[in-house]
C-alpha positions in Angstrom: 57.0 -66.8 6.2 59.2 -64.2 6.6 59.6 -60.0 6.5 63.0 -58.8 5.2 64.7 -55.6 6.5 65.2 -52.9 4.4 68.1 -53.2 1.9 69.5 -49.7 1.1 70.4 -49.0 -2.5 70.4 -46.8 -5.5 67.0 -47.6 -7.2 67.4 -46.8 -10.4 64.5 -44.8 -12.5 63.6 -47.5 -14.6 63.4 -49.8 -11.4 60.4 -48.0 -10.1 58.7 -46.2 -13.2 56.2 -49.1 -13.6 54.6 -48.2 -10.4 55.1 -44.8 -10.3 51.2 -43.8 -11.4 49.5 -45.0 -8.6 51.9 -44.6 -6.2 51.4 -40.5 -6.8 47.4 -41.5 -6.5 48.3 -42.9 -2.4 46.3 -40.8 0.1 48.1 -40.9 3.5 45.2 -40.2 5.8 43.2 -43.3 4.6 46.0 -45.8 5.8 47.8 -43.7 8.9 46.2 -45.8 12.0 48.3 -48.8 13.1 46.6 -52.3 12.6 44.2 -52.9 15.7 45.0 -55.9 17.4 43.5 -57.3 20.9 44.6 -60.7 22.5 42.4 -63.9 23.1 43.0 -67.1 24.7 41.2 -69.8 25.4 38.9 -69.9 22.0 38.9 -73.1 20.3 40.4 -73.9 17.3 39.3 -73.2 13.9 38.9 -76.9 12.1 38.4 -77.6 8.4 40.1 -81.0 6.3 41.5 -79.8 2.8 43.2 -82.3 0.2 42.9 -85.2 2.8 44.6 -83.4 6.0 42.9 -81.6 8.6 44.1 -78.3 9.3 43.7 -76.3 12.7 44.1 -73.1 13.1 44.2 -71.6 17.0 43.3 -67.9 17.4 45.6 -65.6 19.1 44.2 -61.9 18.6 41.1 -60.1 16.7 43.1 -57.9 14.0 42.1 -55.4 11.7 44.5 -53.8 9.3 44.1 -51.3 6.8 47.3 -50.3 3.8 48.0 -50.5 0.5 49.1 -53.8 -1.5 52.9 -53.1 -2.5 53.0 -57.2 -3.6 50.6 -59.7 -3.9 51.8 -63.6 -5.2 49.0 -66.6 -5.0 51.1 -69.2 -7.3 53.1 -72.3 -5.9 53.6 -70.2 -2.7 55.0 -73.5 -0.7 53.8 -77.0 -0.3 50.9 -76.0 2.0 49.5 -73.0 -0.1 46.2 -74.8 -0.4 45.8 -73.8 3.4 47.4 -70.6 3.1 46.8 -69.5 -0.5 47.3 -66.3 -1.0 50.4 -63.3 0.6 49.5 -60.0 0.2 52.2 -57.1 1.0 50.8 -53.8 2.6 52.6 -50.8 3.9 50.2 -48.0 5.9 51.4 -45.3 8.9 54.9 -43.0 7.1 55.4 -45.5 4.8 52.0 -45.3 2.8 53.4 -41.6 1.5 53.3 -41.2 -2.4 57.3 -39.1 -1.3 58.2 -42.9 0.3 57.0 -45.2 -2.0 58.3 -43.0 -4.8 61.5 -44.5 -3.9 60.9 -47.6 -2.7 60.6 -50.9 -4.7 58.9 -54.0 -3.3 59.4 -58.0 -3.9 57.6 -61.1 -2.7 58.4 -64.4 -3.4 59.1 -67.9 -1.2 56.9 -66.3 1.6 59.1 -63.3 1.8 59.1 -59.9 1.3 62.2 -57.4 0.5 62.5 -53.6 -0.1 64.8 -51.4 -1.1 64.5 -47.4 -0.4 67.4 -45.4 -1.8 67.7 -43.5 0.6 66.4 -40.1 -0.7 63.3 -38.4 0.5 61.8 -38.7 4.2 63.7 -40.2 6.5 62.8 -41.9 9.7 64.5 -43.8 12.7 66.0 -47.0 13.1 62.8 -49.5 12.5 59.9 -47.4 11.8 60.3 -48.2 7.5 60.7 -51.8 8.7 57.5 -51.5 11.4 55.1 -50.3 8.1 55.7 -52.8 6.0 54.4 -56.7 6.3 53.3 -59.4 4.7 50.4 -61.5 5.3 50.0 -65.1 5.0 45.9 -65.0 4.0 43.5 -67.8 5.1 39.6 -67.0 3.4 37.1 -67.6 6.1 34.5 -68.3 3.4 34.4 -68.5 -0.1 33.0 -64.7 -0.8 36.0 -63.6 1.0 38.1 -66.1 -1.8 36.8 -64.0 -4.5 37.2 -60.5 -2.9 40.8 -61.4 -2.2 41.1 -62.2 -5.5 40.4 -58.7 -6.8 43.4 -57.3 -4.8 45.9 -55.9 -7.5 48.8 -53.3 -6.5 48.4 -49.9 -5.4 44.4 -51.2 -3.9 43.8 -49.3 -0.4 42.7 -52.8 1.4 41.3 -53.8 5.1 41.6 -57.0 6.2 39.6 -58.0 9.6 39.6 -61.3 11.1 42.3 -63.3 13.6 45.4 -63.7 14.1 46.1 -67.8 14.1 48.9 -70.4 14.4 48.3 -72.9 11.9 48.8 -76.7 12.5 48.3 -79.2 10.1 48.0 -82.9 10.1 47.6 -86.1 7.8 45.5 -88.6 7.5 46.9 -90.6 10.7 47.1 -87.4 13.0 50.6 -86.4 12.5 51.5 -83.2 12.4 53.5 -82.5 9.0 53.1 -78.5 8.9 52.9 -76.0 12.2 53.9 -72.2 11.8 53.0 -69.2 14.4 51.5 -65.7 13.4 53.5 -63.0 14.6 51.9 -61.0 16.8 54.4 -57.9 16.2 54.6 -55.4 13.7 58.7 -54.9 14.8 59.8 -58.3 14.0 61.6 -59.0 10.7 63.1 -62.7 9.3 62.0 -66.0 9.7 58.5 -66.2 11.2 57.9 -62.3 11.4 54.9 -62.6 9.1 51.6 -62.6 10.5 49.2 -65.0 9.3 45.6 -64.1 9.2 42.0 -66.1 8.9 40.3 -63.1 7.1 36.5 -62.9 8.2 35.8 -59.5 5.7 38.1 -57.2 3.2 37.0 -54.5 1.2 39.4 -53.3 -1.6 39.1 -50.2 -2.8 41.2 -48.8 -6.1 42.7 -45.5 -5.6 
């Protein structure tokens, strides 16, 4: 559940020719507003049982995010991916550039994200590459959002709207055997930086 800082390399041609096509295809202005976020407290939590456990998941902001999937894993995530199937990897604001992502390559795997950018091209301050790139932990709200998640593939302009929630989970006799926060920051990278999201609606579009 984590978002790595930038690792600064050469990238060599080969390493980013497979994604090269539709990175050229990425349209700036449709993923330049920062992801809308506004605080709640109080709400109850979000209850549902899965695979004999009861899972809880307590709200702690509306959110809505539009960018473009760099990464997107939904295999053997971790031992509670049946709650929290799916990560998805967007970029948006200076990062979603076709001149940035033209030298940037992206990995996700164990819950994390990494990225390396070698350094040519546009260059920005101390945190703002790192403040554009995140990765999600996803929670379907309903089973139509399942199967629109589903079609998410790399390089897909995607908006994600729902909340913000810490997830808690618990066995058969009430104890709690899993509990993990959302961030609530897009500035935060390492353990616990991701933000973990009980998605309401998407839309997916392909560029």
């Amino acid at each position: 559940m984590r978002r790595l800082p930038a690792l600064v390399g050469i990238a060599s041609i080969a390493l980013l020719g497979g994604c090269r096509d539709w990175r050229a295809r990425v349209d700036p202005s449709r993923a330049a507003a920062e992801p809308e976020q506004v605080a709640v407290a109080g709400e109850p939590p979000i209850t549902f049982e899965k695979k004999g456990h009861e899972v809880l998941l307590t709200p702690r902001a509306t959110y809505r995010i539009t960018g473009y999937a760099v990464e997107t894993s939904r295999h053997l995530l971790d031992q509670w991916d049946y709650v929290l199937p799916m990560d998805l990897a967007l970029v948006w604001g200076p990062v979603a550039d076709p001149a940035v992502l033209g030298r940037m390559k992206f990995h996700l795997s164990g819950r994390y994200v990494s990225w390396w950018h070698d350094g040519g091209g546009p260059m920005y301050g101390q945190g703002v590459l790192e403040s554009h790139v995140a990765n999600n932990h996803l929670v379907p709200a309903s089973d139509d959002v399942a199967k629109e998640l589903s079609r998410i593939r790399v390089g897909d302009l995607v908006t994600l709207r729902g909340k913000l929630v810490d997830v808690e989970i618990r066995d058969r006799s009430g104890k709690v055997v899993h509990r993990s926060r959302t961030s609530t920051s897009r500035g935060d990278i390492g353990s616990g930086a991701c933000e973990q999201i009980w998605v309401e609606a998407v839309d997916v579009e392909r560029p």
